[in-house]
C-alpha positions in Angstrom: 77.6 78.3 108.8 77.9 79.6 112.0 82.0 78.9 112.0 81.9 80.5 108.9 80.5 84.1 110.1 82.6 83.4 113.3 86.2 83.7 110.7 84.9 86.3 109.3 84.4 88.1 112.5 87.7 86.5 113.7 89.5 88.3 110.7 87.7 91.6 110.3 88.9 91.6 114.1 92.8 90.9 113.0 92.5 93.8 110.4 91.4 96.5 113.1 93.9 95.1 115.0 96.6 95.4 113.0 95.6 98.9 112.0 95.6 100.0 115.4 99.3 98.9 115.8 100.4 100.9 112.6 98.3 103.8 113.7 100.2 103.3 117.4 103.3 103.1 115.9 103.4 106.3 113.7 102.1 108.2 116.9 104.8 107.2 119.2 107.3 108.0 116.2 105.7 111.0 115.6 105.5 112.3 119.3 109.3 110.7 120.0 110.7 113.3 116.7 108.2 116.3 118.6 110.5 115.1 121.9 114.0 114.8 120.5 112.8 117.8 118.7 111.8 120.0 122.1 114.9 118.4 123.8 117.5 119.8 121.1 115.6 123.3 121.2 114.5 122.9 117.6 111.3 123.4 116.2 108.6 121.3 114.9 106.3 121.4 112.7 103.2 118.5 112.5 101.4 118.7 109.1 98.6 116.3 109.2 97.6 112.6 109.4 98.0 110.5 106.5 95.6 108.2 105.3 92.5 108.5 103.1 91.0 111.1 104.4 93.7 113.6 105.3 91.3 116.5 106.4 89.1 114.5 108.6 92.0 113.0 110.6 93.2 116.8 111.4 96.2 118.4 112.0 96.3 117.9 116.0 98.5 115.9 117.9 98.1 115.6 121.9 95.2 118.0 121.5 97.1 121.1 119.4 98.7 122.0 116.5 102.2 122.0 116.0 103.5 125.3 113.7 106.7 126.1 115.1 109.0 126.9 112.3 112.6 127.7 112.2 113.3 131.9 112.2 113.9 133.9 109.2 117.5 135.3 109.0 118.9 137.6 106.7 121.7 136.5 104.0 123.9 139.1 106.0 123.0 137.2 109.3 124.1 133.9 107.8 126.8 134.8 106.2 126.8 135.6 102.7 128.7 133.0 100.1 
C-alpha cells in the first residue's frame, strides 16, 4: 500500500511539474513579444492570464500592467483611400 500512495505522490508531482513548464513557457514567450515589442518601438498591450480563473491570475506581468496602445490618427493623417 505504501508503493501505492508513493505513485500517486510520484504522479501528482509529474502534473505540477509539467504545469509549471507550460506556465514557464507562455511567460518567457510572453515577456520575449513585450521585448521584441520595446526593441521595435511598438507598443504592447498584456490582457490577462489565461486559465480558469482569468481574474484571479491578474493582469500583471513583471509587477505592472501593460496598456500601451498604438495612437489614434486621423483618416487625413493616414491618408485617405
Amino acid at each position: 500500500m505504501a508503493n501505492e500512495n508513493l505513485d500517486t505522490v510520484g504522479y501528482w508531482t509529474e502534473v505540477k511539474l509539467s504545469i509549471l513548464r507550460d506556465y514557464s513557457n507562455a511567460y518567457a514567450q510572453i515577456t520575449d513579444i513585450r521585448d521584441q515589442c520595446r526593441k521595435a518601438r511598438l507598443p504592447f498591450f498584456f490582457k490577462q492570464w489565461g486559465g480558469v480563473n482569468k481574474k484571479k491570475a491578474g493582469r500583471l506581468l513583471q509587477g505592472r500592467t501593460w496598456d500601451e496602445t498604438p495612437m489614434a490618427f486621423t483618416r487625413a493623417e493616414a491618408g485617405t483611400r
